[in-house]
N, C-alpha and C positions, 0 to 999 in steps of 0.2 A: 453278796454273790449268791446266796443258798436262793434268794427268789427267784432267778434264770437258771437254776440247774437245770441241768438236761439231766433224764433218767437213765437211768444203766440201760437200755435199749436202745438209747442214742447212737450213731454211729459215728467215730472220730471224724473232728474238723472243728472250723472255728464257728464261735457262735458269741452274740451278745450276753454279756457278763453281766451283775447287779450295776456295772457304773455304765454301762452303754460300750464297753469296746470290745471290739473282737478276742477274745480269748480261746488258744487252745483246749478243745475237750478230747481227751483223748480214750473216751470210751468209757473210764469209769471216773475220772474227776481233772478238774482242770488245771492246765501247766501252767508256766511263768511267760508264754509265748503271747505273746500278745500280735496282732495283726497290723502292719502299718495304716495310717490314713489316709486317705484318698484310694484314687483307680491303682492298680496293682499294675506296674512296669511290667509288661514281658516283653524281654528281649528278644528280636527279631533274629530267624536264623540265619546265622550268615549266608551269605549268598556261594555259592559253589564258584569257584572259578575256573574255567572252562580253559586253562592254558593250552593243552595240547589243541584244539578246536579253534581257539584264535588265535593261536601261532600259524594254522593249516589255512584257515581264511587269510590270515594276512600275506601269507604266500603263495596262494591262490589271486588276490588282487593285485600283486605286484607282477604275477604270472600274466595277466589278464593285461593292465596298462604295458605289462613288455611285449606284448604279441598285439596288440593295438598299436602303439609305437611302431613295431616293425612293417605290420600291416601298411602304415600310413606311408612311411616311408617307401616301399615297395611299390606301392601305389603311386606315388610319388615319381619313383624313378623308372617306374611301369609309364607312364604318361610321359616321362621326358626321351624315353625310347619310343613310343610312338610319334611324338612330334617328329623326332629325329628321322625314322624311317617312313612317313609321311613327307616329308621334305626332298629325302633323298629319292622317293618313287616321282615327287613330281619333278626335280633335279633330272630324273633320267629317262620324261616324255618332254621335257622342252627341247627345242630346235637345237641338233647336235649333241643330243646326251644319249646316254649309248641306246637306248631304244629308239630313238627318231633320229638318224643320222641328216642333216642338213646338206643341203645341195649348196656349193661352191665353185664360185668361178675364176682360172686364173687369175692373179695380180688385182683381184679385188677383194678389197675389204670385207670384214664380216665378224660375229661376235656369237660367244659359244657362253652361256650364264654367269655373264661377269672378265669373260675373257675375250679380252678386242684385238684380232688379228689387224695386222695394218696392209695397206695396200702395197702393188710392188715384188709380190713375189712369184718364181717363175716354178713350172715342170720342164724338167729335161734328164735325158738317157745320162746316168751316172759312171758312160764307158763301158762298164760291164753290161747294158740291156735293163736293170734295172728303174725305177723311177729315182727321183736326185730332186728334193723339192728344196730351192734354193732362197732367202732373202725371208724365209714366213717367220715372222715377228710379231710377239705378243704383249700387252699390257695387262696388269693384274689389278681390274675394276672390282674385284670380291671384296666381301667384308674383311678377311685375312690374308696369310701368306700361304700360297696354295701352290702345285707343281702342275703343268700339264702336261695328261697321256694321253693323246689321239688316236683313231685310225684315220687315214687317207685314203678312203677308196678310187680306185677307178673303177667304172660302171659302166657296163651295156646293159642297156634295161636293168633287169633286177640280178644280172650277174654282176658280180664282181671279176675283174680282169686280172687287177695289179690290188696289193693292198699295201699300204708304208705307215709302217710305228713313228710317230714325233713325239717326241719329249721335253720336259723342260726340267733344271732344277727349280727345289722352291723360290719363288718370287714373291716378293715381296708388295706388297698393296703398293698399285702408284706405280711400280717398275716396270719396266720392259726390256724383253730375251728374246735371244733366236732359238729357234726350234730345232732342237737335233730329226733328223728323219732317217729310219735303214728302212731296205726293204730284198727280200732275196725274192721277189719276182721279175716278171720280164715285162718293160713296159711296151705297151702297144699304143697305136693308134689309134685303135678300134672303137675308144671309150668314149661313150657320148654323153658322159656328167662323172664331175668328182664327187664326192661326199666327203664329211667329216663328221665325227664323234667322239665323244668322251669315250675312254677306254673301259674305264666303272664307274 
């Protein structure tokens, strides 16, 4: 070992010894330490774990897929309320719905979206002066079981004279009902067209 001594000016650390290995010099002569073989392990520092941070992310992503979710859904039912009232604006510009009241003539037939009035039925003074709409009978061509609310105008040009509420209970697809009718005006003769419309 004395041929590789390091001088007293050396500074501590390992150095090759008389036999070739790493031995401790620890400034003024060398330890029992000897230095393993090969490349020296250094362990990697652990990695920080960031719990608080990804617990916040993870709650943030599930924040994010729950209001995407609700979104969708909204959107979803956003779009089956427009069909809906899409439907019922054009429901209530066809012939007889309550924006476009359809022109009707006694004891004949006629048909309001899915609902087929049958032919046969009369106007006449109800004794009191009123209107008395007798025989008006309906079948329920709709896709479901639906009730009808009318109005019955009578008409002089764009006045209305006399006006009569009919009714039905729900009817069932397939079935056919009489129409209930009141009306607390005074029927004339004056009127030179009836109308009918859906009530809403």
């Amino acid at each position: 070992m004395t041929d590789q001594t390091p001088s007293g000016s050396t500074p501590p650390g390992f150095y090759p010894d008389s036999t070739g290995a790493m031995r401790w010099w620890d400034g003024n002569a060398w330890t029992d330490h000897l230095q393993q073989a090969g490349p020296v392990q250094v362990a990697a520092p652990a990695k920080k774990r960031h719990t608080f941070r990804n617990t916040m992310l993870g709650i943030i992503a599930v924040g994010v897929l729950f209001i995407g979710g609700c979104l969708a859904l909204v959107g979803g039912a956003a779009n089956e309320v427009g069909k809906s009232i899409d439907a019922a604006e054009k429901k209530d510009k066809e012939p007889g719905g309550p924006d476009n009241p359809l022109t009707i003539v006694e004891g004949k037939k006629f048909s309001v979206s899915g609902f087929d009035y049958a032919a046969g039925w009369k106007v006449s003074d109800d004794g009191l002066g009123s209107p008395d709409i007798k025989g008006l009978k309906v079948t329920n061509n709709r896709d479901e079981k639906d009730s009808a609310l009318v109005e019955i105008k009578f008409m002089k040009g764009t006045e209305v004279l006399a006006l009569a509420d009919c009714s039905t209970e729900p009817v069932a697809v397939g079935q056919t009902t009489t129409l209930t009718c009141l009306s607390a005006d005074e029927l004339t003769t004056e009127y030179d067209r009836i109308t009918i419309n859906d009530s809403f």
